[in-house]
C-alpha positions as CSV (number, residue, x, y, z in Angstrom):
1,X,0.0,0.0,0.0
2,X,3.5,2.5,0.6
3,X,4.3,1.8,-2.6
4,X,1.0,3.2,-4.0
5,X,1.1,6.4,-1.5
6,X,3.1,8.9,-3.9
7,X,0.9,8.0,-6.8
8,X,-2.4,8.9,-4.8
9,X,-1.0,12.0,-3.5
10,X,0.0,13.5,-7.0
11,X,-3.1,12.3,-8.1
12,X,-5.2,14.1,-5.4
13,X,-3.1,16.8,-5.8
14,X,-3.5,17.2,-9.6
15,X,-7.0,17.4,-9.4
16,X,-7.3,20.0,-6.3
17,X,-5.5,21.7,-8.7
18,X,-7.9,21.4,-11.7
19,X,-10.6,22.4,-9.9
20,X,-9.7,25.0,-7.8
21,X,-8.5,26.7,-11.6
22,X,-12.0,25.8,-13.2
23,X,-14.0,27.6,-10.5
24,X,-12.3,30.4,-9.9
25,X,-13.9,33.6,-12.4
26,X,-11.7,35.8,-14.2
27,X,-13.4,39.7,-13.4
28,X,-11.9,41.0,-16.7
29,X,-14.4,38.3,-18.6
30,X,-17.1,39.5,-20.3
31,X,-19.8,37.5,-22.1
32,X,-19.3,37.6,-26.0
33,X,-21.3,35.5,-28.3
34,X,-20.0,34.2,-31.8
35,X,-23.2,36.0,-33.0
36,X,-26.7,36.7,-31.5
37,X,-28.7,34.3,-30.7
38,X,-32.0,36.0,-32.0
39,X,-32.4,39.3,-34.4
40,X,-32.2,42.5,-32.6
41,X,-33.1,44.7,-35.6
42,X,-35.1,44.8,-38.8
43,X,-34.2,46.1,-42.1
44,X,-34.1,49.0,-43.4
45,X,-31.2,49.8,-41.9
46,X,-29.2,53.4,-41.8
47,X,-25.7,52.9,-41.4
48,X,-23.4,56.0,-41.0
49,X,-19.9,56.8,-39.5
50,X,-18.7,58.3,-36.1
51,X,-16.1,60.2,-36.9
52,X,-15.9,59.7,-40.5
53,X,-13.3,56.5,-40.4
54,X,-13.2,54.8,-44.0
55,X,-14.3,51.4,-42.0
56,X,-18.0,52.7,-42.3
57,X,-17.7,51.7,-46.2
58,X,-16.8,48.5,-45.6
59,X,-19.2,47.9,-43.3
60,X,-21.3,49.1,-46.3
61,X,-20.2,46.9,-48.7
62,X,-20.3,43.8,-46.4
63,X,-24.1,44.6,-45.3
64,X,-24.5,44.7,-49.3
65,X,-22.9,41.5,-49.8
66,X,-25.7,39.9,-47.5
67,X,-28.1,41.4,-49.5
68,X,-29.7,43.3,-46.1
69,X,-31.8,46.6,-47.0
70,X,-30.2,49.7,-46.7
71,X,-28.8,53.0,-47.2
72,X,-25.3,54.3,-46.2
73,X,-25.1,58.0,-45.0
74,X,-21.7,58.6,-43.5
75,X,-23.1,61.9,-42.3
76,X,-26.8,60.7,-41.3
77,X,-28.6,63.3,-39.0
78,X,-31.4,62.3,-36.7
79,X,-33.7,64.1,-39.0
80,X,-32.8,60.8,-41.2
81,X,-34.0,58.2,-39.2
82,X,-38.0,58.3,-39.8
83,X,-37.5,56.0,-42.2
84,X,-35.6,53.1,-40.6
85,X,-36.0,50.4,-38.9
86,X,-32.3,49.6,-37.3
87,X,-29.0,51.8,-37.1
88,X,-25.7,51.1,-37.3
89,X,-23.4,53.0,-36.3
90,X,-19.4,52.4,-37.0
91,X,-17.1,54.3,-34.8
92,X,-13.7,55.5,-35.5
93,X,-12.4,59.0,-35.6
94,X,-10.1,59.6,-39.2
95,X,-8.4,63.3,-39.4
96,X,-8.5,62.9,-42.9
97,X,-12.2,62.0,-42.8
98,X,-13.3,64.9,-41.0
99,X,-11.5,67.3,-43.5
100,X,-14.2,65.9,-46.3
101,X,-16.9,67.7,-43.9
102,X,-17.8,71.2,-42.7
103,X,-17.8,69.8,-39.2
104,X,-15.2,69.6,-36.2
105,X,-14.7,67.0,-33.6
106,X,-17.2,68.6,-31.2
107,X,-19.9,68.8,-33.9
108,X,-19.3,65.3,-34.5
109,X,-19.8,64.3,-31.4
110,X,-23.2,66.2,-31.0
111,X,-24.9,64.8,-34.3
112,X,-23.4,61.6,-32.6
113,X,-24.9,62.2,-29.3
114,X,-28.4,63.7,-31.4
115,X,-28.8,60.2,-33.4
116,X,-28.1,58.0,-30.6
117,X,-31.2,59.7,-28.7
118,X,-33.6,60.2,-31.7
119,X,-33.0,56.2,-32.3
120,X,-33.7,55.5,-28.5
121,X,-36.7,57.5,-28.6
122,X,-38.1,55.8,-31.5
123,X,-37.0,52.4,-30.4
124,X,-34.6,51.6,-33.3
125,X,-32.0,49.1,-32.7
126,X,-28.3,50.5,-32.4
127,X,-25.4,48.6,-33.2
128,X,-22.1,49.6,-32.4
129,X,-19.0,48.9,-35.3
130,X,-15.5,49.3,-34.2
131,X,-13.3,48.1,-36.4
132,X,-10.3,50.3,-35.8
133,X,-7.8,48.1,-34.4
134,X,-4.6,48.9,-31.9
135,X,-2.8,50.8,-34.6
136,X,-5.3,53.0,-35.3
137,X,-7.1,53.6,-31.7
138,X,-7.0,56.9,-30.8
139,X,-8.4,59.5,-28.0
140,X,-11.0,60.4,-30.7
141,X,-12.8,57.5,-31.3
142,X,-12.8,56.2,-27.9
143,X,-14.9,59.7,-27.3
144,X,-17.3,58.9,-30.4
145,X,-17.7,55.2,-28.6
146,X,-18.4,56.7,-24.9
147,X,-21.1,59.0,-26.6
148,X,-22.8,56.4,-28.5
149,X,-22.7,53.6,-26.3
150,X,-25.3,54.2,-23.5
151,X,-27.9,54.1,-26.4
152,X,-26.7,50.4,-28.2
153,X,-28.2,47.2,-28.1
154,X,-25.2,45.1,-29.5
155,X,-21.6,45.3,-30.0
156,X,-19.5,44.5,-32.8
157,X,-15.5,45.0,-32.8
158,X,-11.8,43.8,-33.3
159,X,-10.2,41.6,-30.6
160,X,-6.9,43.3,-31.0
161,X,-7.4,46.8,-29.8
162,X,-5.4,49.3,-27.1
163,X,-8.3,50.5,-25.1
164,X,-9.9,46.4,-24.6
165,X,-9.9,46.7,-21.2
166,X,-11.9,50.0,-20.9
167,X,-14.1,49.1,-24.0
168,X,-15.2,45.3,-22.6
169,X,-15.4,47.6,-18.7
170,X,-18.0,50.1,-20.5
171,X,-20.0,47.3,-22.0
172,X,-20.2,45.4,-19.5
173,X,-21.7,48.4,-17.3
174,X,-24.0,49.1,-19.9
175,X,-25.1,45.2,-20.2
176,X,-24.6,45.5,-23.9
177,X,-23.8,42.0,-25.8
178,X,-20.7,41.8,-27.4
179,X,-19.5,40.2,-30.4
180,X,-15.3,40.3,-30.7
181,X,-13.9,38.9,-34.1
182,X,-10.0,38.2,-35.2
183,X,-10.3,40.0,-38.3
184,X,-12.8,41.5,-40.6
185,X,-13.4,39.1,-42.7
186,X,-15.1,37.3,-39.7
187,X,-17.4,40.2,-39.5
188,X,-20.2,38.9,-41.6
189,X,-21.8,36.1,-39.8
190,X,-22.1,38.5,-36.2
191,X,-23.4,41.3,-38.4
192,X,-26.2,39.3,-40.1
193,X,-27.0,37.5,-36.9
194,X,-28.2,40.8,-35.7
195,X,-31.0,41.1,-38.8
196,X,-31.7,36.9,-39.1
């Protein structure tokens, strides 16, 4: 019976250890889904850009490609939205952008702010699109994001960003699911998930 002592302690051990690792939550963890389990929103959809990042066309182009009904309008006001049925909203802040409009940072942050709260009060769907990853995060956008995200109903964005820790902190306070993808080409199935 000795001889079998050593192996019964390691064994015990071993799995103290497994469990005591399984159990014990992580408090940075926040509940993502590979997509939504049920539609949030309904087409016709406005999509438009905060901050006027070129990522809003592509989120254009892909919404196309799944044949979903709608209309892009980088610079959509909250005048615009009587005639949809979802929003969504794709935040990133581009210098460059911004010089192709008469507005400055602040003014985009109000009409921001101003379509958020006309969607709300009509009871149209927001989702949030970040897809500006960790070498193009900036002050900027993470402004655009804190102003629009009170209002959204879902959340889609890169896994490889600076600011992950304060994004995943502010939607978890808001309760707002979250759907975090390697890469955009993996943006698709999240983003129709939300319509289908």
């Amino acid at each position: 019976m000795n001889k079998y002592m050593p192996f019964f302690l390691c064994l015990l051990l071993a799995s103290i250890i497994t469990i005591s690792t399984r159990s014990a939550p992580n408090p940075n963890h926040i509940n993502t889904y590979p997509n939504l389990p049920a539609p949030i929103g309904e087409e016709r959809i406005l999509i438009t850009s905060a901050g006027q990042a070129p990522e809003s066309t592509i989120i254009s182009n892909i919404a196309d490609n799944l044949n979903l009904e709608m209309d892009y309008r980088p610079r959509a006001l909250a005048t615009d939205l009587y005639d949809y049925q979802s929003l969504i909203i794709v935040i990133g802040f581009s210098a460059n952008g911004m010089l192709h409009t008469p507005r400055s940072l602040s003014d985009e942050l109000k009409r921001t702010k101003q379509l958020v709260e006309e969607a709300a009060i009509q009871d149209v769907p927001i989702i949030l699109v970040n897809l500006v990853g960790k070498h193009r995060e900036d002050p900027n956008s993470m402004k655009l994001f804190q102003a629009a995200v009170p209002y959204a109903n879902y959340y889609i964005g890169i896994k490889q960003m600076e600011n992950k820790e304060n994004v995943l902190a502010t939607l978890r306070s808001y309760k707002i699911p979250a759907t975090l993808v390697h890469q955009l080409q993996d943006i698709s199935v999240p983003l129709n998930s939300a319509f289908r």
